[in-house]
LUMBALO-888493 format. One record per residue: x, y, z of N, C-alpha, C in turn; residue number from 1; residue in three letters. Coordinates in steps of 0.1 Angstrom, whole numbers, plus 2048, in hexadecimal, padded with zeros to 3 digits. Each point is the difference from the previous one (the first is absolute). Layout:
LUMBALO-888493
n.u, n.v, n.w, ca.u, ca.v, ca.w, c.u, c.v, c.w, k, r
X, Y, Z, X, Y, Z, X, Y, Z, NUM, ALA
...
END
This chain:
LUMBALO-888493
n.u, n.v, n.w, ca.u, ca.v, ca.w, c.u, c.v, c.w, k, r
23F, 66A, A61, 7FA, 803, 7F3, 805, 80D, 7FB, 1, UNK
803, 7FF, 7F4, 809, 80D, 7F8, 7F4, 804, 7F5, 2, UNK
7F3, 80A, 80B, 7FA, 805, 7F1, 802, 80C, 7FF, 3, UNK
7FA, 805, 7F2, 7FF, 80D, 7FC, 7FB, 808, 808, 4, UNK
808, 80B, 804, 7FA, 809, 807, 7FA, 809, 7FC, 5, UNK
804, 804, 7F1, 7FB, 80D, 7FC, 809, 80E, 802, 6, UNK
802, 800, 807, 80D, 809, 808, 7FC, 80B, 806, 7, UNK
802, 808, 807, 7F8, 80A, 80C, 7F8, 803, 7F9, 8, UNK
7EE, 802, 80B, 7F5, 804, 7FB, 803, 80D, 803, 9, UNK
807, 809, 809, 802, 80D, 802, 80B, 807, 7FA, 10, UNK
7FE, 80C, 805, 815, 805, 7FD, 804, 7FF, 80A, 11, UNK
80E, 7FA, 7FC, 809, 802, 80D, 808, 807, 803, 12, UNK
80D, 7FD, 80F, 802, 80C, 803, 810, 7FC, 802, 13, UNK
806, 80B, 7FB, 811, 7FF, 804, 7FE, 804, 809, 14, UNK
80D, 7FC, 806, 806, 800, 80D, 80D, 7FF, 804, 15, UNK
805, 80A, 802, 810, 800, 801, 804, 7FB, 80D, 16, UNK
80A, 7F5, 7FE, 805, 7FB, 80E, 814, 7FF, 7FD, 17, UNK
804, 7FB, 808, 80C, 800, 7FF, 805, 7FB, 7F2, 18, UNK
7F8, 7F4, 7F9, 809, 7FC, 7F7, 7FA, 807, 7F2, 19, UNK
7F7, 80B, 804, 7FC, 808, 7F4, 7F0, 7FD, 802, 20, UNK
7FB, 801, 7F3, 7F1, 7FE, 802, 7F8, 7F5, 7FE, 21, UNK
7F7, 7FB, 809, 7F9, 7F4, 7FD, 7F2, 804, 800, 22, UNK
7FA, 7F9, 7F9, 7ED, 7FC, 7FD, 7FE, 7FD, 80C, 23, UNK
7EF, 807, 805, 801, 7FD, 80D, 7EE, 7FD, 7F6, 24, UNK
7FA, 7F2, 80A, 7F7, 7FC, 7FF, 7F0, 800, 7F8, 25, UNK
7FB, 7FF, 801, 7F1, 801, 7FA, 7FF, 7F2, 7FE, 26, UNK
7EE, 7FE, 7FE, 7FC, 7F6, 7F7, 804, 7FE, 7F4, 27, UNK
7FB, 7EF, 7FA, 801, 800, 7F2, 7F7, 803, 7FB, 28, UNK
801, 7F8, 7F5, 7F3, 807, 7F8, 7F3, 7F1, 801, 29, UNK
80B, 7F7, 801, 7FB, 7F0, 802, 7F9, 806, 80D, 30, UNK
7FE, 803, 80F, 800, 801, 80D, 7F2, 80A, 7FB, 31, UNK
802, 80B, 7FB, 7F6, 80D, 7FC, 7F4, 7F6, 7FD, 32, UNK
802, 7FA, 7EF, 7F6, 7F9, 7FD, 7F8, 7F6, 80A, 33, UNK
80A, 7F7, 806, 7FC, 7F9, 808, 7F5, 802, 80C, 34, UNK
806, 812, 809, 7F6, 803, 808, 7F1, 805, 7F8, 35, UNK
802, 807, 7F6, 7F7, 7FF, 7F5, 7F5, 7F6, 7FE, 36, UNK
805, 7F6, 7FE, 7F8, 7F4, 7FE, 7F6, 7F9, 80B, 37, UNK
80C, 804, 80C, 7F7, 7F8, 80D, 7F7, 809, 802, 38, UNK
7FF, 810, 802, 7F9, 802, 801, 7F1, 7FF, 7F7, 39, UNK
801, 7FE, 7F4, 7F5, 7FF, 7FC, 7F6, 7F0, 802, 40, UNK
812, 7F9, 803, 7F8, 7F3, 808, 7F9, 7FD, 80B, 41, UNK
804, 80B, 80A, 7F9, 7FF, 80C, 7F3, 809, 7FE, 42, UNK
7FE, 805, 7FA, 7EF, 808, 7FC, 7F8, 7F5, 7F5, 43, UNK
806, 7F8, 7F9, 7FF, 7FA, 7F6, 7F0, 7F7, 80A, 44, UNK
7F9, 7F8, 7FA, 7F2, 7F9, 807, 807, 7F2, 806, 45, UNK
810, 7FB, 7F9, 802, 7F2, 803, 80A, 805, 80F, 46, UNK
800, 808, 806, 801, 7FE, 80D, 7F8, 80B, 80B, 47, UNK
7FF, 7FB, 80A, 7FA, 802, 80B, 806, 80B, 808, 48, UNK
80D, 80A, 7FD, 807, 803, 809, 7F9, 806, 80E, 49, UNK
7F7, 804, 7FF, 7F5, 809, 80E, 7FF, 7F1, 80A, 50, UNK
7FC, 7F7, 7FB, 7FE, 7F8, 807, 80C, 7EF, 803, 51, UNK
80A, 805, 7FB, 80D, 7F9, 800, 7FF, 7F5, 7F9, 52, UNK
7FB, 801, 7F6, 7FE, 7EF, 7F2, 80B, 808, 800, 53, UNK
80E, 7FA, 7FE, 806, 804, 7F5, 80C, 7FC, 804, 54, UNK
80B, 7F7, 7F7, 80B, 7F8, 804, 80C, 80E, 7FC, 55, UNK
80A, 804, 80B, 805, 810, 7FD, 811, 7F5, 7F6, 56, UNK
802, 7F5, 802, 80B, 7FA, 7F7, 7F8, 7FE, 7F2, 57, UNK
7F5, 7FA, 7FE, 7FC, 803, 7F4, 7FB, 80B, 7F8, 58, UNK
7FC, 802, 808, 800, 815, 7F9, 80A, 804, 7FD, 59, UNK
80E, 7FE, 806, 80A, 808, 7F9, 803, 7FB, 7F8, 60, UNK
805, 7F2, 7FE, 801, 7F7, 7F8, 7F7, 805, 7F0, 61, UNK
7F4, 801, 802, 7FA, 803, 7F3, 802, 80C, 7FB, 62, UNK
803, 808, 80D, 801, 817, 7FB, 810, 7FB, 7F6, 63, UNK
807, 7F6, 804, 80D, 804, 7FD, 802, 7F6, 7F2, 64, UNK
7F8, 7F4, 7FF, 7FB, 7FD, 7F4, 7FA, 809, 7F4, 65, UNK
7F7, 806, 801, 800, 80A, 7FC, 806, 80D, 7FE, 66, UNK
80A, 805, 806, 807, 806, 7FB, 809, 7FA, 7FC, 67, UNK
806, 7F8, 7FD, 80C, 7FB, 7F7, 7F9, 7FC, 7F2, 68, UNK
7F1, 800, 801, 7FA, 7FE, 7F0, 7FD, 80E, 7F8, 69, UNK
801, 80A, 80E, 7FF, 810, 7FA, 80E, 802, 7FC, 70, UNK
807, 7F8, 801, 814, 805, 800, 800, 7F8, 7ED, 71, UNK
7FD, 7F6, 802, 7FD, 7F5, 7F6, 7F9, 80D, 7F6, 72, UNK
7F5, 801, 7FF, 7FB, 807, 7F7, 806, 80E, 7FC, 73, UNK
806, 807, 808, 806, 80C, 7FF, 80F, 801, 7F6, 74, UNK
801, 7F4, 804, 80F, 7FB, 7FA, 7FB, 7FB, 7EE, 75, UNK
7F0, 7F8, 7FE, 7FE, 801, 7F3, 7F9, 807, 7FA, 76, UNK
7FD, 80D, 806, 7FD, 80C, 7FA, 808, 807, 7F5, 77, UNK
END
């Protein structure tokens, strides 16, 4: 799947190596939102997390659904 990432949620960092300098890592901005979202899903009342209601493939599944509708809206801002 080729989505929008948004493009780093942080700054990044040069890094000089033999062939000159490369971008070295961070989140996106898709991943930022993402963790964003789950967390307010896992405090949210539709799951259980203290007492393990809670399916951990569908919860990311919807954190990351929702962040690609915060990428969506950002982009029609």
């Amino acid at each position: 799947m080729s989505a929008n990432t948004g493009g780093p949620a942080f700054a990044q960092q040069l890094e000089c190596n033999r062939d000159g300098y490369a971008v070295t890592g961070g989140m996106t901005l898709r991943d930022y939102f993402a963790a964003k979202a789950m967390q307010g899903l896992i405090t949210s009342r539709h799951t259980d997390y203290e007492n393990g209601w809670y399916d951990e493939e569908q919860l990311a599944g919807s954190a990351y659904k929702m962040a690609d509708a915060m990428l969506r809206a950002r982009e029609a801002a």
